[in-house]
C-alpha angles and dihedrals in degrees: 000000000000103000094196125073088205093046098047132097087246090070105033096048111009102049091092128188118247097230088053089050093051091043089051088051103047094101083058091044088062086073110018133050127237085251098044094056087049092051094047083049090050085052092043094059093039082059101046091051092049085052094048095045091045090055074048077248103180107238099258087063090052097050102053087051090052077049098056098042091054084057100050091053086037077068112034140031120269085250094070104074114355115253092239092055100045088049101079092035091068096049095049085051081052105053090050101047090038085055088232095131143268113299100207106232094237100059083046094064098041100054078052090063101041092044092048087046108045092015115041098023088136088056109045123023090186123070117254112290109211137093135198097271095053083058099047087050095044090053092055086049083043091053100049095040083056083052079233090293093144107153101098115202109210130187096238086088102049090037095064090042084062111040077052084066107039082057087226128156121246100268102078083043092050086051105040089044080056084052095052091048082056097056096059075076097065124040092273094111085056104040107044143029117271092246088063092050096054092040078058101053096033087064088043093051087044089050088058101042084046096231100169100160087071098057078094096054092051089047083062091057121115089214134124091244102171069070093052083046090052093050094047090050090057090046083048097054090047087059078053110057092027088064100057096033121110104208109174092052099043107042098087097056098053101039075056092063094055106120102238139222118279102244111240124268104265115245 
C-alpha cells in the first residue's frame, strides 16, 4: 500500500481540475441541472452508506466506495452504468481493497433488496433489479475505468493527527469526523488533497462550536488555505441545498431525468 500520499496513484492521477470535471459532465448538464446532479449524487451516497451500514462496513470502507463511485462518474455519463447498480459495486471493490473482508455476493444483493424495499421506497417502486453476475461484470467496467488506481487517501487520518495537536476534547473531532462524512456529498474528494479536507472540517466544526481561541493555531498553519476556503465554501453550499431540499418528494422525479443505458442490440 502507497505510504505517501505525493508519491500514490490518489495525487498524481485522481486529484482532477474543476474545468476538466465540468467539462467531463456537460452531456449530463443538458438535462440536469448543476444542482440536480448534485442532488442524485447526495441520494447515491445516502444510499451507499445505508447499504454499508447495513453489511456493519467501517466508515473508511464506505467512504473509498463512495470514492470510487464520484470518479467513475468524474469520467463517464450517467448513461453509461446506472447509479443503483454501480453502488454496490463499489462498495464490493471497497471492502476488498480496503482488506475488510469478503462480502459474499449473495448477501450483497440481499441487503440491496431489503434496503431498496424498507429504506428508499420513495425512490424506487420496483425491487431491485440486479443479480450477482451484473455486479461481477460492473466491477470489471468499474477497474479499468479507476485505471486500477485502487489505494484510496482519505482525510480520517490527517484529521486525528490534527485535533492531537490542537490539544483539543472529542467533541470538535466527533464533529469535524461527521463533516467529513458530509464532503464525500460535493467534488472535494476529487479536487483537493485529504489534508486539506480535513484542515477544512476541522474550521467549520470549530465555527460551530465557536472555538475562537484556535483561529491562532490555523494562521500557523503552512497550508494553502484560499484552497481550504475553497473547500469550506463547497461543504457550505451542500448545507445549503440540502436544507431546502425535499428529498423524499423529489427524488423520483429526478432519478426519472437520468439519461439511461442504451439496451443492448438483441441477438
Amino acid at each position: 500500500m502507497a505510504g505517501n500520499f505525493w508519491q500514490s496513484s490518489h495525487s498524481q492521477q485522481w486529484i482532477l481540475d474543476k474545468q476538466d470535471l465540468l467539462r467531463e459532465r456537460q452531456n449530463d448538464l443538458l438535462v440536469l441541472t448543476e444542482d440536480e446532479y448534485q442532488k442524485i449524487f447526495i441520494f447515491f451516497a445516502n444510499v451507499i452508506q445505508v447499504l454499508g451500514e447495513q453489511l456493519k462496513l467501517r466508515q473508511q470502507v464506505i467512504a473509498t466506495a463512495t470514492v470510487y463511485f464520484k470518479r467513475f462518474y468524474a469520467r463517464n455519463s450517467l448513461k453509461n452504468i446506472d447509479p443503483l447498480l454501480l453502488a454496490p459495486t463499489c462498495i464490493l471493490l471497497a471492502s476488498k481493497v480496503e482488506e475488510f473482508g469478503v462480502i459474499s455476493n449473495s448477501r450483497l444483493i440481499s441487503i440491496c433488496q431489503t434496503a431498496i424495499k424498507s429504506k428508499f421506497s420513495y425512490a424506487y417502486t420496483q425491487e431491485f433489479p440486479y443479480r450477482t453476475n451484473h455486479i461481477l461484470e460492473c466491477e470489471f467496467y468499474l477497474l479499468e475505468n479507476l485505471d486500477c488506481c485502487l489505494i484510496v487517501f482519505q482525510p480520517y487520518r490527517p484529521l486525528l493527527q490534527l485535533v492531537q495537536d490542537m490539544g483539543q476534547e472529542d467533541q470538535l473531532l466527533t464533529l469535524s469526523w461527521r463533516i467529513v462524512n458530509d464532503s464525500l456529498r460535493t467534488d472535494v474528494c476529487l479536487l483537493y488533497p485529504p489534508y486539506q479536507i480535513a484542515i477544512a472540517c476541522l474550521q467549520i466544526a470549530c465555527v460551530i462550536l465557536q472555538k475562537d481561541s484556535t483561529k491562532q493555531w490555523f494562521a500557523e498553519l503552512n497550508v494553502d488555505l484560499d484552497k481550504v476556503q475553497e473547500i469550506v465554501r463547497a461543504i457550505v453550499n451542500l448545507y445549503e441545498l440540502w436544507k431546502d431540499w425535499k428529498e423524499k418528494d423529489e427524488i423520483q422525479i429526478l432519478l426519472s431525468k437520468i439519461p439511461k443505458p442504451k439496451p443492448p442490440p438483441q441477438r
